[in-house]
N, C-alpha and C positions, 0 to 999 in steps of 0.2 A: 542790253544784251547780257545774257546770263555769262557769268568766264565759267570756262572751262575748267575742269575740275582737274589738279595734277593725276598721274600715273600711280598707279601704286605701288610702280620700285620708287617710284621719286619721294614719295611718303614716306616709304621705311626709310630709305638712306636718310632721308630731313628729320625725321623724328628718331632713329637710331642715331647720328651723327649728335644732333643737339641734345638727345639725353645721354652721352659717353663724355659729350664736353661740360655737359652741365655735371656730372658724377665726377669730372675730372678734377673740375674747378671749385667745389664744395670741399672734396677730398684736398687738395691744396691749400687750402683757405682754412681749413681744420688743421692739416699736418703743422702749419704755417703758427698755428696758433700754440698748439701742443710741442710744437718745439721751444718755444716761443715762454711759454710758461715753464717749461723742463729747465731750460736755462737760468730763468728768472729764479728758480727754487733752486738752483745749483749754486747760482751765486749768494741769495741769501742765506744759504747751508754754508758757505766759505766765509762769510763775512764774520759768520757768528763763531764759527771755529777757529780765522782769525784772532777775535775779540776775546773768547773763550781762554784761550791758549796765551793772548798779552796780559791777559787780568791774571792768571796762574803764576808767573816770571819773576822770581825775587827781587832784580835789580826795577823792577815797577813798583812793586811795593816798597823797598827800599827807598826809589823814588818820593813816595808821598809823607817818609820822615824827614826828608833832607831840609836843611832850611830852605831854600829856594828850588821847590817843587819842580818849575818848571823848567830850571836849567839841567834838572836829571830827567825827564823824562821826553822834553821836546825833542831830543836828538834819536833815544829809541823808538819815539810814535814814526818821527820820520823814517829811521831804516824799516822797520817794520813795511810801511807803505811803500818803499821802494822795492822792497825783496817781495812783495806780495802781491803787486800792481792794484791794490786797493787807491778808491779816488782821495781817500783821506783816512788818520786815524787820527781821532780826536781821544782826550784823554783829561776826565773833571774830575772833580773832589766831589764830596757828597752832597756840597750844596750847589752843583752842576756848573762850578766852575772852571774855564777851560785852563790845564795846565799845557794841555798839548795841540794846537792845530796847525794845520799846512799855511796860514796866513798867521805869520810872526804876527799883525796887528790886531786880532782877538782872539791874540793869548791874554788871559783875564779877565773874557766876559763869558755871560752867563750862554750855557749851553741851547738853542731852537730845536724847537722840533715839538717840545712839551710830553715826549715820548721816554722818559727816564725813570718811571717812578716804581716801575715794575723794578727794576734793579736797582732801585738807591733804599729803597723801601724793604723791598719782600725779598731780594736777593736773587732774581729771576733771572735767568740766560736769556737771549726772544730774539725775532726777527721782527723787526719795524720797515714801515714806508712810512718818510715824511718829507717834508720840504724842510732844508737849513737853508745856513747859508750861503753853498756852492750850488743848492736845486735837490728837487727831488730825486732821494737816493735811497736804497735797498739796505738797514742797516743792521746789522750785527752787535746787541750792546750785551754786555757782561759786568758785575759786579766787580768790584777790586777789594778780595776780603784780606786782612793780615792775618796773625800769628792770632791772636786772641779771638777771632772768627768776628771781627765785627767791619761791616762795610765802610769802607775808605773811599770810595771813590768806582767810577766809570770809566769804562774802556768803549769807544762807539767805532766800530771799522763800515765805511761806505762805499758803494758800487753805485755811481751816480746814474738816473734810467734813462739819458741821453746814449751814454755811451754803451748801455745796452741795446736798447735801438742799433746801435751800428752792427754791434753782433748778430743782431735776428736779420738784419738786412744783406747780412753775408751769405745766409739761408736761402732769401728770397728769390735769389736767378737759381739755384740750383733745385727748388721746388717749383719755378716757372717752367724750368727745363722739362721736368719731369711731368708735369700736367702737361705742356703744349705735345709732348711724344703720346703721351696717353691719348689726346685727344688724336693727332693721327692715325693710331692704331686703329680708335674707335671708327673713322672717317671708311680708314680703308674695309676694317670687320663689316663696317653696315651697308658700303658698297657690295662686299661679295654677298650677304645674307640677304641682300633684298633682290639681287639677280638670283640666289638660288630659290628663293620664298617666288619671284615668280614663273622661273621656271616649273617648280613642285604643282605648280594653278595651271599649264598648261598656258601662258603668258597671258589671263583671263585676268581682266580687273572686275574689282567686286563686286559693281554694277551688273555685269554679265552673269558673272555666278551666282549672283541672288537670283537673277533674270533665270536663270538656269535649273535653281533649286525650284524653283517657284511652277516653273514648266515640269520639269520632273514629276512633282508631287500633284500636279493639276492630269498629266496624262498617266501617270498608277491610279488616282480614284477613279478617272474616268473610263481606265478599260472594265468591263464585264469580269474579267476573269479574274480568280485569287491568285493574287505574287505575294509573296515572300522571301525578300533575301536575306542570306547569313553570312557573315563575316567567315574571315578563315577559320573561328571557333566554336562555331556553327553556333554563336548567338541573334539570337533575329535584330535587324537592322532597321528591318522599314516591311510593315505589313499593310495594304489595302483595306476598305470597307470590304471589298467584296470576297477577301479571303476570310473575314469575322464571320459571315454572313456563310462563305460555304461549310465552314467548321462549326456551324452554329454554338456562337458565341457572341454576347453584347458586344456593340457597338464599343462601348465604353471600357471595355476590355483590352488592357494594354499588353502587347502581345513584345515589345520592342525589349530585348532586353533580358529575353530571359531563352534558356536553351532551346534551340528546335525539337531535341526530343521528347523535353516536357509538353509541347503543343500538341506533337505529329509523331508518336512514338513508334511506328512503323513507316519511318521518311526514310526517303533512300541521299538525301541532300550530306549528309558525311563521306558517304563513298565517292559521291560526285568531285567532294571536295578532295579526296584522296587521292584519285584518279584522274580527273579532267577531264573524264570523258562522258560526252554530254546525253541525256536522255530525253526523246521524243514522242511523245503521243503514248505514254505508257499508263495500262491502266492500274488503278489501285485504290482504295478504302480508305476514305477518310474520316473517321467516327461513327463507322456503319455506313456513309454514304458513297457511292460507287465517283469517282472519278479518272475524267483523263489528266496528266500530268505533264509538263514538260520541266525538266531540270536541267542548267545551263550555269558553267563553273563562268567566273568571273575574273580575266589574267588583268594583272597591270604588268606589259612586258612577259617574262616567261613565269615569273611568280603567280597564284592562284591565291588572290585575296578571298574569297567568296563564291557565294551558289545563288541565283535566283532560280527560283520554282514559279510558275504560272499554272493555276489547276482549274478546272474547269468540271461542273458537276457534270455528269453523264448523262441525265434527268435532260437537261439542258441540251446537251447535243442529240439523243433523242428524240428529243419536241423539234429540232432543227429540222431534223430529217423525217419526223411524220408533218411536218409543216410541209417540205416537199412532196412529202407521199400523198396528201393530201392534193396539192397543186396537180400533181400527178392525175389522179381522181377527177380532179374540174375540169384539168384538159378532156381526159378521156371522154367525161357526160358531156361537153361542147360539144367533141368530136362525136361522137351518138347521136345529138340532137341533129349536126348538121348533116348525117348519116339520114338521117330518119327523115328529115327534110327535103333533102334530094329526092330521095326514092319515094315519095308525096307528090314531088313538083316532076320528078319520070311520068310517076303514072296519070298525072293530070294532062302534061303534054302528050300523053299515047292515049289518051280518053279524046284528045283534043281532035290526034291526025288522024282519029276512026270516025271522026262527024258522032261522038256519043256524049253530048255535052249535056244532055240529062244527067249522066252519070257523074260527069266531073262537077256539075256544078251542086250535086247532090255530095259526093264524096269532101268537098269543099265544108259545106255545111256542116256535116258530120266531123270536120276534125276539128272545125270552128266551134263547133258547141261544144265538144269535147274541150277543148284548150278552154273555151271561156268559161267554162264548167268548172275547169282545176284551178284560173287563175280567180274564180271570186270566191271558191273553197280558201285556199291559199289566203285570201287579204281576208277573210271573217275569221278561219279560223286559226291560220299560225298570220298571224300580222306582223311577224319577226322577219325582214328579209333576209335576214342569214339562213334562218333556217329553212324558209322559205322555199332560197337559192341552192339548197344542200337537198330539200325533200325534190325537187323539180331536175335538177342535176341527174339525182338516181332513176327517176321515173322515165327519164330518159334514155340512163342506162337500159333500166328493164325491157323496157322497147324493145332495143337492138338484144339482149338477150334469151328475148324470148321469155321474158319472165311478167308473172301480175303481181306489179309490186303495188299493194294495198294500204293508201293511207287512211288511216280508220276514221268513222266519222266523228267519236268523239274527241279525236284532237283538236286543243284550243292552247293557245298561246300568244300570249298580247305581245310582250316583252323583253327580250333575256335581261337580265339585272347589270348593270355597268360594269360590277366588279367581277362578275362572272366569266372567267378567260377563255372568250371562244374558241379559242384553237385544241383547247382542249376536249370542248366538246365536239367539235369538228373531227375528232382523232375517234374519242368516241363513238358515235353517232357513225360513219366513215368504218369504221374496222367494223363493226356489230354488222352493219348491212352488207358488207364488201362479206365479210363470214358467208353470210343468208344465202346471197346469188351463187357462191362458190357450193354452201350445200345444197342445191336443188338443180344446181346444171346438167348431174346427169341423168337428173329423171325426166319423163315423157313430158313433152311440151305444156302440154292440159295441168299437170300435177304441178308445176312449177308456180310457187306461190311465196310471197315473202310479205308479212303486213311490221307496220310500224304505228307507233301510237305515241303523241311526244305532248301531256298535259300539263296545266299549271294548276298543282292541289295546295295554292294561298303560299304557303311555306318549304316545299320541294315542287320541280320538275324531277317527273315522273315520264320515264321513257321503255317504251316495248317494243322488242326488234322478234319477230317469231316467221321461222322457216316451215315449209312444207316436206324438211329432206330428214334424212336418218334421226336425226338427235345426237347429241353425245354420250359414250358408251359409260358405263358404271367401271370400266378402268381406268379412265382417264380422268374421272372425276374431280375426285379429290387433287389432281397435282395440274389440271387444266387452266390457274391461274397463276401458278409459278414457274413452268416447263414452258418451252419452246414444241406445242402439242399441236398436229397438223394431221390431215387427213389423207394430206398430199404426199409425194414422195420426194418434193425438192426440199434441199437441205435447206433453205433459207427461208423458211417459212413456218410457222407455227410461233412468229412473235406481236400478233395480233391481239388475242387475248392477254396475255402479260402489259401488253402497255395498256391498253384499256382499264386491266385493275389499276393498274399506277394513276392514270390520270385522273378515275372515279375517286382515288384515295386524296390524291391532288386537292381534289374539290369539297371532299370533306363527305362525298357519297358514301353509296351501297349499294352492290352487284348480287342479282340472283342468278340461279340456271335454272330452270322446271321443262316438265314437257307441256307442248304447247296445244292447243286443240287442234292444230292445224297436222299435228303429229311430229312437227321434227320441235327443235330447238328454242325454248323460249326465254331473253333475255331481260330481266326488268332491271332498270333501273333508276334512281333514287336521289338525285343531287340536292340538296337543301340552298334556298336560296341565298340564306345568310354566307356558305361559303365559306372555305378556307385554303390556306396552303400547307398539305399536310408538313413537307421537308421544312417550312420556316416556322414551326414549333415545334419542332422536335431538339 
């Protein structure tokens, strides 16, 4: 069974705890040692100034003319070490013999240590470590020069390194003291800093909020729409594929990081941040392309850390809503055919209850040929059932409106191409013929005429939508694919034409206008099968 992994306040306190005691106790164990050594050079610096100071002292040199050396100077070696609490002061002649030590019984022998020759010799002041023979001691030795300047003898002052040990160990509680406090400070500091570390997380262990990041950045790719949010200094934080892609910019194009005005230099995202007051469905220009926008400040508490923005092309909610308009259209020719239908199966049952069943069963045949007529038209020569289902739809229309809607006999069409995005030609196709019926409604029944023509010339589909009604006037010309241009008098209408160019541009087409033989409106157009998307190369 796998264990359980600790908490992650229990982490901080465990590894802030044992790195404050581990910092405590290195620092102690250094301090411990630099005192340690400070001392050590304190008393070797005494020993020598000692020894310095007995070797200078006339009644010492006087000492080493006496006839009996050692009864003049053993008595000053000793006051010396008593007034100066040195472990010993020894005191030789040149040839390192002892005139003076703390054991009366080698007085007379030759000096240990093998440490004398700097000063018997060259006339050197120094600090020695050696082992004699009380122990290893910290020593002080000085020459003994007389009047004539020529060396007489040694002066050696010692601090035995037993009884410096005792001194560092006088240290040692009151540096324990001070690291064992350090360390509880530490105990208690990483107790409060890992309850506020997980407070700051929302009491979240990291698990979770990897889990959390991981989710985040999996549902910002995954929605359709471009986000982008900005920190309070309106630098970008975190941008979507699909914001690259509406601001057409690579992929690879790293957007984090640098100002929002440098990306979106007419962004309303600073104000937002100013004010906190949020913006919904607004529209605006993004690089020349039209979109909708939403901007939403971001509080932690009553503070405004940030803005995210979610924008959506226009192009996009357009096609949403001729996707509807469309639906709209299927319904309507369903409801036509089942229109058309009825009033078929009326007048069959009133052929029926007058006993005139010649005529029924003649009118029968007659709609029967007719429909088997359109449907083996249909599968030889558009074999696409999309478009198939879009030409049969309207023809159904035309029924119920009175209208000859004329699918021309040279239409042929195997295919549409995979990549070729039918709903755009559906918008197409759909608006140009919805135009057609609207211009010939209010001419006489007989006059009422709308032909269509939809071929595959190898490398474009090639499409003719031509009405029987007015045409379009030479004032309206020129602005009838950029204006909202209508023949009607409702204000929401005349945007049939403008999507149409859009979606033919979509596609990488070509839109004409001419007049048509039939006298009103002739619309050609032009898709190339290769195909493109105009907004994602631009």
């Amino acid at each position: 069974m796998k264990k359980e992994r600790a908490s992650l306040q229990s982490r901080i306190f465990s590894f802030g705890a044992a790195f404050v005691s581990l910092v405590a106790i290195i620092i102690g164990i250094s301090f411990y040692f630099i005192v340690s050594d400070a001392i050590e050079r304190q008393i070797g610096e005494r020993a020598l100034n000692i020894a310095v100071t007995t070797a200078g002292r006339p009644d010492i040199i006087a000492g080493f003319h006496a006839d009996n050396p050692s009864d003049a100077l053993q008595p000053i070696a000793t006051d010396i070490q008593s007034s100066t609490g040195a472990e010993y002061v020894v005191i030789g002649n040149k040839e390192g013999i002892r005139y003076a030590h703390p054991v009366i019984e080698r007085i007379g022998e030759k000096m240990v240590g093998d440490d004398n020759e700097q000063a018997l010799i060259y006339g050197h002041s120094y600090i020695s470590e050696a082992t004699g023979t009380l122990g290893t001691a910290l020593r002080g030795k000085a020459p003994v020069i007389d009047e004539t300047g020529e060396i007489i003898g040694i002066i050696s002052v010692g601090f035995l390194k037993e009884d410096m040990t005792t001194i560092f160990i006088q240290y040692v509680d009151n540096i324990a003291f001070i690291v064992v406090i350090a360390i509880l400070i530490g105990i208690i500091g990483s107790s409060i800093l890992a309850r506020n570390i997980k407070k700051e997380l929302f009491n979240l262990e990291p698990i979770e909020i990897a889990n959390l990041f991981t989710e985040r950045n999996a549902l910002i790719e995954s929605v359709r729409e471009g986000i982008i949010m900005v920190d309070a200094k309106g630098t970008i934080t975190t941008a979507n594929v699909a914001a690259h892609e509406i601001l057409s910019l690579p992929a690879q194009t790293e957007l984090v990081g640098r100002n929002i005005w440098d990306v979106i230099p007419n962004t309303y995202l600073p104000q937002v941040l100013e004010s906190g007051i949020e913006h919904l469905d607004r529209p605006m220009e993004i690089r020349g392309k039209k979109a909708i926008v939403n901007r939403i400040p971001i509080r932690v508490g009553d503070k405004i850390v940030g803005a995210v923005s979610s924008f959506r092309s226009q192009s996009d909610i357009d096609r949403l809503a001729e996707e509807l308009s469309q639906v709209k259209q299927y319904t309507e020719a369903l409801r036509a055919q089942t229109h058309e239908y009825h009033n078929f199966l009326y007048t069959i049952s009133g052929l029926i209850q007058l006993n005139s069943y010649d005529e029924a069963i003649n009118l029968i045949h007659v709609e029967t040929a007719e429909h088997q007529s359109l449907i083996q038209f249909m599968t030889k020569r558009l074999q696409d059932p999309f478009l198939g289902g879009i030409v049969i739809g309207f023809l159904n229309r035309a029924k119920e409106l009175k209208v000859r809607f004329i699918l021309d006999e040279d239409s042929y069409l195997e295919k549409l191409p995979k990549h070729l995005q039918k709903h755009l030609l559906v918008s197409i196709i759909g608006n140009l013929v919805t135009n057609a019926f609207e211009a010939v409604e209010s001419l006489q029944e007989e006059m009422r005429m709308v032909r269509i023509l939809i071929v595959d010339n190898r490398d474009e589909i090639l499409i003719e939508v031509e009405d029987s009604g007015t045409g379009v006037s030479e004032e309206v010309l020129d602005i009838v694919w950029k204006e909202k241009v209508s023949t009607k008098s409702d204000k929401n209408r005349g945007f049939g034409l403008v999507k149409v160019k859009e979606n033919i541009n979509d596609l990488g087409g070509t839109i004409a206008l001419e007049k048509g033989d039939l006298g009103g409106a002739l619309f050609i157009v032009s898709i190339p099968k290769g195909g493109y998307l105009h907004d994602k190369t631009n």
